[in-house]
C-alpha positions in Angstrom: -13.0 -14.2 -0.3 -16.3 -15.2 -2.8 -16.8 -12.2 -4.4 -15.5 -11.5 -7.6 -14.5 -8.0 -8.7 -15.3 -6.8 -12.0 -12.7 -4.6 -13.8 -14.5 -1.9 -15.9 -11.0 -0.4 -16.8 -11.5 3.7 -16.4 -13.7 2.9 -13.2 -12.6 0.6 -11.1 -13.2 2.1 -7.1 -10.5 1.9 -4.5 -12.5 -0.5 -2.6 -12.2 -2.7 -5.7 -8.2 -2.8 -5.5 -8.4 -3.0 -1.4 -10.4 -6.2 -1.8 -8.6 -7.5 -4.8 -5.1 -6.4 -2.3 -6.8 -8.7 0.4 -7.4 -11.8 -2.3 -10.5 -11.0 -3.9 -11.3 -13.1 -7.6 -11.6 -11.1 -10.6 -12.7 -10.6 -14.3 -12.4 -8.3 -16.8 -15.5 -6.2 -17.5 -16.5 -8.0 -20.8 -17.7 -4.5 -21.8 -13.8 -3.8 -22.5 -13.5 -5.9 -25.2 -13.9 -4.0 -28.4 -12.5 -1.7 -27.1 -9.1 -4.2 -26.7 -9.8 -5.9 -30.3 -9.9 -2.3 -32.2 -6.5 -1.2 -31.1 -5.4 -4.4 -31.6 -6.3 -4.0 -35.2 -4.9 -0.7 -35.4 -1.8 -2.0 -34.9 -2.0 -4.5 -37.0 -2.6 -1.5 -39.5 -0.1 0.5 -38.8 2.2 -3.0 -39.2 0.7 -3.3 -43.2 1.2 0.3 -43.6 5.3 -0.2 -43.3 5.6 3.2 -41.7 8.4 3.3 -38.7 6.5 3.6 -35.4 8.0 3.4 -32.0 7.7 -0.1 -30.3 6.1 -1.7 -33.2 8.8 -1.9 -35.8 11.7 -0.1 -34.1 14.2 -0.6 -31.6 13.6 1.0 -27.8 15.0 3.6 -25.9 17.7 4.8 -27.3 17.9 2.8 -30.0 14.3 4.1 -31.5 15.7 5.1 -34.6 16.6 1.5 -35.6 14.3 -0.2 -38.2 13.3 -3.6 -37.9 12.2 -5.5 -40.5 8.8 -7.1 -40.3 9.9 -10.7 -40.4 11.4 -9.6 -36.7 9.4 -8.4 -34.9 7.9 -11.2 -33.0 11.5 -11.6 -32.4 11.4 -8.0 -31.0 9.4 -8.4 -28.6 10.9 -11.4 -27.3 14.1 -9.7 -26.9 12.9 -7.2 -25.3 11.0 -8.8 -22.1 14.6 -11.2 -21.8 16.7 -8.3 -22.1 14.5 -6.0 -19.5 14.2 -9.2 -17.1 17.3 -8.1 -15.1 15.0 -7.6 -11.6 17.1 -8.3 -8.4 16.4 -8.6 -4.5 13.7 -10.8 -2.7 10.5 -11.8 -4.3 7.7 -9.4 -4.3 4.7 -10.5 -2.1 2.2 -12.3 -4.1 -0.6 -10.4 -2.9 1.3 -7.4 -4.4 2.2 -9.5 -7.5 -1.8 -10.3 -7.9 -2.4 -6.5 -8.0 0.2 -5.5 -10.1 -0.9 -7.8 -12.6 -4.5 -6.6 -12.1 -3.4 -3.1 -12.7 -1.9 -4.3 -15.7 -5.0 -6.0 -17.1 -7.5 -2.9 -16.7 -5.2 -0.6 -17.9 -4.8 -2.9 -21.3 -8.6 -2.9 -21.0 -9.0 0.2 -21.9 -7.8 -0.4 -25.6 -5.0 2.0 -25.7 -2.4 -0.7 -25.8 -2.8 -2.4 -28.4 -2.4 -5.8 -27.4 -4.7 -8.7 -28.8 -7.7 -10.1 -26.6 -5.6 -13.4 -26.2 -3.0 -11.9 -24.6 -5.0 -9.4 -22.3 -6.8 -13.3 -21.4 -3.7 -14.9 -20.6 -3.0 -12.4 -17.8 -6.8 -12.4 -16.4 -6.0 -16.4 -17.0 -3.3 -16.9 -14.6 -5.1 -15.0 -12.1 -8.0 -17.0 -11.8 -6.0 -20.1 -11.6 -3.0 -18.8 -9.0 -0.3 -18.6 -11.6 1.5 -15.9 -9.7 5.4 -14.7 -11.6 8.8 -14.2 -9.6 9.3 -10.7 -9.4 12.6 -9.2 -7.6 11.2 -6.2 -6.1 14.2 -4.5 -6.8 15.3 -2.3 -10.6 12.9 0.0 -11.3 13.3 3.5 -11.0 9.9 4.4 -12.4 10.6 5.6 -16.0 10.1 4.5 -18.3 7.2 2.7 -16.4 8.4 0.2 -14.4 10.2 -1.9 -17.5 12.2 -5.1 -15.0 9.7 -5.8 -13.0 6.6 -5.6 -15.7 9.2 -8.2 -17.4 9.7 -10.8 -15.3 5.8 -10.4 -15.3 5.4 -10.8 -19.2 8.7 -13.3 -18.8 6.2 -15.7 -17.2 3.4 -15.3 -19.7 5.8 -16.4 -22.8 7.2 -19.1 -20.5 10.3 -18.0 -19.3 11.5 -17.8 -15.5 9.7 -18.7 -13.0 5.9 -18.4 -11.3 4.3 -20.2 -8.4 1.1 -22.2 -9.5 -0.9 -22.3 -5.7 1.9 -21.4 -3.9 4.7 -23.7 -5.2 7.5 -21.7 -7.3 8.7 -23.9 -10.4 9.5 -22.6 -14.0 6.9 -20.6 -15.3 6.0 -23.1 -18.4 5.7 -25.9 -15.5 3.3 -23.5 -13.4 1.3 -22.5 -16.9 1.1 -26.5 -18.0 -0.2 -27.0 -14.4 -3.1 -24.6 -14.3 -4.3 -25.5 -18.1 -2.7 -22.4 -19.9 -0.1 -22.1 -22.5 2.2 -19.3 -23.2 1.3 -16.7 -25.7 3.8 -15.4 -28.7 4.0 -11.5 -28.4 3.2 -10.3 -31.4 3.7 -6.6 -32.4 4.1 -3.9 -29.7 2.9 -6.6 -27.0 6.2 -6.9 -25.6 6.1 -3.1 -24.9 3.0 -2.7 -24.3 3.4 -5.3 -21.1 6.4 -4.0 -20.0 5.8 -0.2 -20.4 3.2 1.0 -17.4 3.6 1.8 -13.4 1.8 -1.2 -12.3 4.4 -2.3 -10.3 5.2 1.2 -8.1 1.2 1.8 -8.4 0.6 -1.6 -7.0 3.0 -1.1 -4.1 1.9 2.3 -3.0 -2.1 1.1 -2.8 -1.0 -2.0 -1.0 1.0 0.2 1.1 -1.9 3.0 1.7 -4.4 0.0 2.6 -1.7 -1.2 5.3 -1.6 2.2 6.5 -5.1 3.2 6.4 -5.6 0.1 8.6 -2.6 1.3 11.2 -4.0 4.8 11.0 -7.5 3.4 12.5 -5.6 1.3 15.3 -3.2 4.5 16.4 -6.5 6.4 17.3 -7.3 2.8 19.3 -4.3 2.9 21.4 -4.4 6.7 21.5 -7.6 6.7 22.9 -6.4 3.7 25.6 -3.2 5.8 26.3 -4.9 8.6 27.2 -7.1 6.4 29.3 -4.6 5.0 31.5 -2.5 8.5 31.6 -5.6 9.6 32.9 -5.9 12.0 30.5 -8.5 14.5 29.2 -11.0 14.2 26.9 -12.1 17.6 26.9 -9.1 18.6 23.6 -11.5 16.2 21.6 -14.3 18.8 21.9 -16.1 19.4 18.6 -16.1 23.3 19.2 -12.5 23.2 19.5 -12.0 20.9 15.9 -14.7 23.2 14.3 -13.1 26.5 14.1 -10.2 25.1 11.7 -12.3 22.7 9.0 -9.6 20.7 8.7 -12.1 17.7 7.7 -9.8 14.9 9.3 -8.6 16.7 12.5 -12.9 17.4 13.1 -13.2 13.4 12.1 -10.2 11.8 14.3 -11.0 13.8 17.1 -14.5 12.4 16.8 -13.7 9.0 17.4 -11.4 9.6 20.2 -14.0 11.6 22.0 -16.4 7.9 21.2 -13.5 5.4 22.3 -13.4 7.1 25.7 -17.4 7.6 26.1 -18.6 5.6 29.6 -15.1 5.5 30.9 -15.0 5.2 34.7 -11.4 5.8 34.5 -12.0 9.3 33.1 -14.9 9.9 35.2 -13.1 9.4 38.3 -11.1 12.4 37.4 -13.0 15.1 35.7 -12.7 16.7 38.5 -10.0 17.5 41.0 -7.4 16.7 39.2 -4.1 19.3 39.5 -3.4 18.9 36.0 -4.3 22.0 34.2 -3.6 20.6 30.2 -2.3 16.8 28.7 1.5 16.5 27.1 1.0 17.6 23.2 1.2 13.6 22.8 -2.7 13.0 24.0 -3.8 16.9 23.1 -2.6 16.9 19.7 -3.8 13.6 18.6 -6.7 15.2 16.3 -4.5 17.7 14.8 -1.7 15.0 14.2 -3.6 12.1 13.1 -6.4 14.2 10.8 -3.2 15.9 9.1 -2.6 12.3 8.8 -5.8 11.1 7.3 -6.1 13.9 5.3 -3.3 13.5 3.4 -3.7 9.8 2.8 -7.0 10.9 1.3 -4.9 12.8 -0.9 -2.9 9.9 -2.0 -6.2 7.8 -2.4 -7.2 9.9 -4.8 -3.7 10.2 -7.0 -3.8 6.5 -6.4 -7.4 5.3 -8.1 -6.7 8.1 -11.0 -3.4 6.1 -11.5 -4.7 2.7 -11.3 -8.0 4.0 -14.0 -5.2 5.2 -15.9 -3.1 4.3 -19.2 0.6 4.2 -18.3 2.0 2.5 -22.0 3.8 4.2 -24.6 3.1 4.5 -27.5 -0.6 4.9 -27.1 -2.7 3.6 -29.8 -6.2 5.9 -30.7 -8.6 4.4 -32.7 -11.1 6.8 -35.3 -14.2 6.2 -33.4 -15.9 6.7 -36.6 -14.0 4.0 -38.0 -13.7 5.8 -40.7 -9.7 6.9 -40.3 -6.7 4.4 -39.5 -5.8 3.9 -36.2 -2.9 6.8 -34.5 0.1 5.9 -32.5 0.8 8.9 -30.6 4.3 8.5 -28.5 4.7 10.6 -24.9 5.5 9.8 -21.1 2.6 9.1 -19.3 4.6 6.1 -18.5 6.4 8.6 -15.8 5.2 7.5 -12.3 5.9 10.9 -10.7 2.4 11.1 -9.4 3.1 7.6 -7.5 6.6 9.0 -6.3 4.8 12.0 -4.4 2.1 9.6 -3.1 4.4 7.3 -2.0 6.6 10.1 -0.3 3.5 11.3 1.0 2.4 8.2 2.8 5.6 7.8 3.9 5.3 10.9 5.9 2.2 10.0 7.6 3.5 6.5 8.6 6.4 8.4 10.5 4.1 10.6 12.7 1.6 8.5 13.4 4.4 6.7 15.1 6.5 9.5 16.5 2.9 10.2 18.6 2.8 6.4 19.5 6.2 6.4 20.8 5.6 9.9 22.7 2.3 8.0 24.1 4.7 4.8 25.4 7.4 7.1 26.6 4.7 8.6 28.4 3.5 5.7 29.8 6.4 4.9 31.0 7.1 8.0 33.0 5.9 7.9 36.6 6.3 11.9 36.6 4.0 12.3 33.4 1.6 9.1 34.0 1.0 9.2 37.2 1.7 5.1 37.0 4.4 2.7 38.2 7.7 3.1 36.7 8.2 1.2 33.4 4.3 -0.5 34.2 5.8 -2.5 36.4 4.5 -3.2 39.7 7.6 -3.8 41.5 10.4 -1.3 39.6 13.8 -2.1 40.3 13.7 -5.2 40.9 11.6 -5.3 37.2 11.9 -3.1 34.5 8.8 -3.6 32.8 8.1 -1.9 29.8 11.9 0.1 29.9 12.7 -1.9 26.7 10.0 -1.6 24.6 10.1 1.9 24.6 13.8 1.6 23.4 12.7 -0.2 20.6 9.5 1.7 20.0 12.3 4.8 19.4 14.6 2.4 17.4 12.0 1.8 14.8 10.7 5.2 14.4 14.2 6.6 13.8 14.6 4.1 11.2 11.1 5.2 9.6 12.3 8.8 10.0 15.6 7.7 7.7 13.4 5.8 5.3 11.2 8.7 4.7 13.7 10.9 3.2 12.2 11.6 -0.5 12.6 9.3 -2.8 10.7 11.3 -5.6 13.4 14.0 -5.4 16.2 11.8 -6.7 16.8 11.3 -10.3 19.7 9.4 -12.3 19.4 9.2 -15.9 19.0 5.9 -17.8 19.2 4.4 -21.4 22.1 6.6 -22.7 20.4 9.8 -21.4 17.7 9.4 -23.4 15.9 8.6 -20.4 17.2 11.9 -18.6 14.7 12.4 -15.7 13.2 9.3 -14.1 10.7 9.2 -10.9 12.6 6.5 -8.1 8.5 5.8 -7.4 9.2 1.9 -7.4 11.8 2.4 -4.8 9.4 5.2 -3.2 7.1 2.9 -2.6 8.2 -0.5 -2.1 10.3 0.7 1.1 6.8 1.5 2.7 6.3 -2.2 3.5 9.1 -1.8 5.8 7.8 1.3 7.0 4.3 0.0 7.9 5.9 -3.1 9.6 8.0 -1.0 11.8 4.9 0.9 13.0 2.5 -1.8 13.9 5.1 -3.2 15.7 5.1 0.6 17.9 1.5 0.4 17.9 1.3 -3.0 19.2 4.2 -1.7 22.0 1.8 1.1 22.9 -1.5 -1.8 22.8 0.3 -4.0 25.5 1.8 -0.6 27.4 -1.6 1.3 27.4 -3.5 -2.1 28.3 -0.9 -2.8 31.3 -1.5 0.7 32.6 -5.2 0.5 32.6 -5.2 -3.1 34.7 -3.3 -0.4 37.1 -6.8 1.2 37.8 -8.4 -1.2 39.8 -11.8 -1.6 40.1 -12.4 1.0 37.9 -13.8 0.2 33.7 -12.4 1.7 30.4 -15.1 2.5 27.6 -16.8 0.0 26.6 -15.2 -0.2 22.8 -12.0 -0.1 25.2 -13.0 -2.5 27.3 -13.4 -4.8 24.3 -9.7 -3.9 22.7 -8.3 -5.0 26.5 -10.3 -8.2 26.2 -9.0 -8.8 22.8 -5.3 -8.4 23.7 -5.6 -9.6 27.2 -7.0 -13.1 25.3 -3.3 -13.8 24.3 -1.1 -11.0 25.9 -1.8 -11.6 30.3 -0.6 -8.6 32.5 2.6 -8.4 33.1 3.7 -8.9 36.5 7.0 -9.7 37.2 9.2 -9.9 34.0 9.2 -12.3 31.8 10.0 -13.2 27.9 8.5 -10.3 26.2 9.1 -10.8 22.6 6.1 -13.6 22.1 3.4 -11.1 23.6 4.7 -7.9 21.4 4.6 -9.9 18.2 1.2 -11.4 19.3 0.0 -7.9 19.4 1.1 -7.3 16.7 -0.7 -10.3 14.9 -3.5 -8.8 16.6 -3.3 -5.1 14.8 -2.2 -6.7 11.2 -5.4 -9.3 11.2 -7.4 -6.7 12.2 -8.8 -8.1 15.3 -8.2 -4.7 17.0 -10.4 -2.6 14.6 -13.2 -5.2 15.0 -12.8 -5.1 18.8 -14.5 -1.7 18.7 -17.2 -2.4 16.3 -19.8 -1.0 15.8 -18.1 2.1 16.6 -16.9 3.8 12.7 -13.3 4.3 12.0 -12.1 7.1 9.2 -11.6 5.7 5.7 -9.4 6.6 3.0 -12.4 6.1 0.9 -14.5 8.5 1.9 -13.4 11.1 -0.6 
């Protein structure tokens, strides 16, 4: 991507973070700066002033009441991102590393930090030139902000473990020394201020919500072709129907499906005559499932952007805007990701019905009693069992969703000696959404190559033509089955298909709902 994005920390959009998610360049808005330099002074300040303040001249966590003298604190800080380095599990994907560390740099932007310009730099730096820290994914529980993995971040800017420079993982100072940067020496509260946010669970959930946004758009694709080659009605995606409850994305969804079926000769040919009096809940209830859907991840766009706008550190650092008065550092616990926890929880749940539909759609499919189609899509059954297996493993994965959704907001261990008595598990909340999302395009692309397969049943007679276009797109690297053959290489390259978002452009110009349209 060529455009840059420009962080005006406070106001950055959600289509910002989607494009900066999807390898978009960036700066900081330059506007930010005094901002940045006046707390920075404050702390200085407060540092001359001698009076204990937490972060800047004590020890952490529990250990807040111990003074440290002023010839160590640079040492402080340095302590503490080694000490709070203790991350485990697979690296974190880059692309999610790059956000996180964007996160990080607006919300220092906003000059509440109290970090120098040069540091805040460094970080805006490294992502220019694709110096990209290790981060295990795993050891946060989301209070006090997300301290291991925001360490192994910070770790990387005072050269210590490791980074990738353009792709290639080496020791951090080697990937700094490699892109024309040098470490930075923390000085006071820098340390804390790096480590202290929810960049890392915030950073997960939008990446999360932008790969579910994007799944959300191709379930009402392969809906819509289900329904199709089911031979099923269009008439529950009547607009009278959707406006006598305002539900605002049940009247949108049902919308689209009633456009991704206009023009079909398939549904033509059976608007009238047919026995069938109403449709399985699976093709009726596809409005009222998948607007409940959209609706909520609306509601987690929104939690989501007032996160990423906001300031997760602790202490915060005010500065008189007169001038006239020293600057204030005001300790609380906005570094509590409980917000993120309920997003991510919420998301969650909307990942696991769009794909309990889906697989209700395949098993109907599959059905010769419900679709009215060959047994298991196959056009000699028995001898063939078509599409029998990927139905199993359609249910397989969206039992294992259904697991994975269980709450993680609503468990709580306490950390630091109890000091830290109440913590938000929204890292954990919202990493496990990756896996989450993977398992349902990999049901949506079983319902793309089922759905598809049923239509080439109706011969001689056309899909929509936005349908029509999603068939040519899969049918491009995925042929009808016939008799049975290897079937893994054309479910994963259906898959490709949904994640690169072929499938969504297939059925341009028609408009898909948007978690940005709030």
């Amino acid at each position: 991507m060529t455009d840059t994005v420009i962080l005006t920390p406070g106001a950055v959009p959600l289509a910002s973070w989607r494009a900066i998610a999807r390898g978009a360049a960036l700066r900081l808005d330059e506007a930010a700066v005094p901002a940045i330099r006046a707390a920075a002074d404050a702390v200085a300040a407060i540092v001359a002033r001698g009076a204990p303040v937490y972060g800047i001249n004590t020890g952490f966590g529990k250990l807040a009441s111990v003074r440290i003298a002023d010839a160590d604190l640079a040492t402080l800080q340095r302590n503490l991102v080694m000490s709070h380095a203790a991350g485990v599990g697979d690296p974190l994907d880059p692309a999610i590393v790059r956000l996180m560390m964007a996160l990080k740099l607006a919300n220092l932007g906003r000059g509440a930090s109290g970090v120098r310009l040069d540091t805040a730099r460094l970080l805006e730096a490294m992502l220019a030139r694709d110096v990209l820290p290790v981060i295990p994914a795993q050891g946060s529980v989301g209070a006090s902000g997300d301290l291991a993995p925001l360490a192994h971040m910070t770790a990387a800017m005072i050269g210590i473990g490791e980074a990738t420079h353009a792709g290639v993982r080496m020791p951090a100072t080697e990937a700094l020394a490699r892109a024309g940067l040098a470490p930075v020496e923390l000085g006071p509260k820098e340390g804390l201020a790096l480590l202290n946010g929810t960049q890392f669970s915030t950073a997960n959930a939008l990446f999360a919500l932008f790969s579910t946004e994007r799944l959300l758009r191709v379930g009402l694709i392969t809906g819509a072709l289900t329904t199709d080659a089911a031979m099923g009605s269009d008439g529950p995606f009547d607009p009278r129907i959707h406006g006598l409850r305002r539900h605002r994305g049940q009247i949108e969804t049902a919308a689209v499906l009633r456009e991704l079926m206009a023009g079909s000769a398939v549904r033509a040919s059976h608007v009238e005559g047919d026995d069938r009096i109403q449709d399985p809940y699976c093709l009726r209830c596809q409005p009222q499932v998948m607007g409940a859907a959209l609706d909520i991840l609306r509601n987690v766009a929104r939690t989501l952007t007032d996160e990423a706008d906001g300031v997760t550190d602790n202490p915060l650092i005010f500065v008189d805007p007169t001038g006239a008065g020293p600057g204030e550092a005001i300790s609380g616990g906005n570094f509590h990701a409980e917000p993120v926890a309920f997003a991510a929880d919420i998301t969650a749940l909307a990942i696991c019905e769009i794909g309990s539909l889906a697989e209700r759609r395949i098993s109907l499919l599959v059905d010769p009693v419900l679709s009215r189609l060959p047994a298991f899509l196959t056009p000699r059954p028995g001898l063939n069992s078509g599409f029998m297996i990927p139905q199993v493993t359609a249910a397989a994965l969206v039992s294992e969703n259904k697991q994975m959704a269980h709450p993680a907001s609503v468990d709580s261990i306490p950390t630091s000696a109890n000091q830290e008595d109440h913590v938000s598990m929204a890292a954990h909340g919202a990493h496990r959404l990756h896996r989450m999302a993977r398992n349902l395009a990999h049901v949506l692309a079983i319902e793309l190559v089922a759905a598809a397969q049923g239509l080439d049943f109706h011969s001689g007679l056309a899909s929509s033509p936005p349908l029509e276009r999603v068939r040519a797109t899969l049918r491009a690297r995925v042929p009808t089955l016939g008799d049975d053959r290897f079937l893994a290489p054309d479910l994963a390259a259906a898959a490709e298909l949904i994640l690169s978002g072929a499938i969504e452009a297939a059925v341009a110009p028609l408009a898909l709902p948007s978690v940005t349209e709030v």
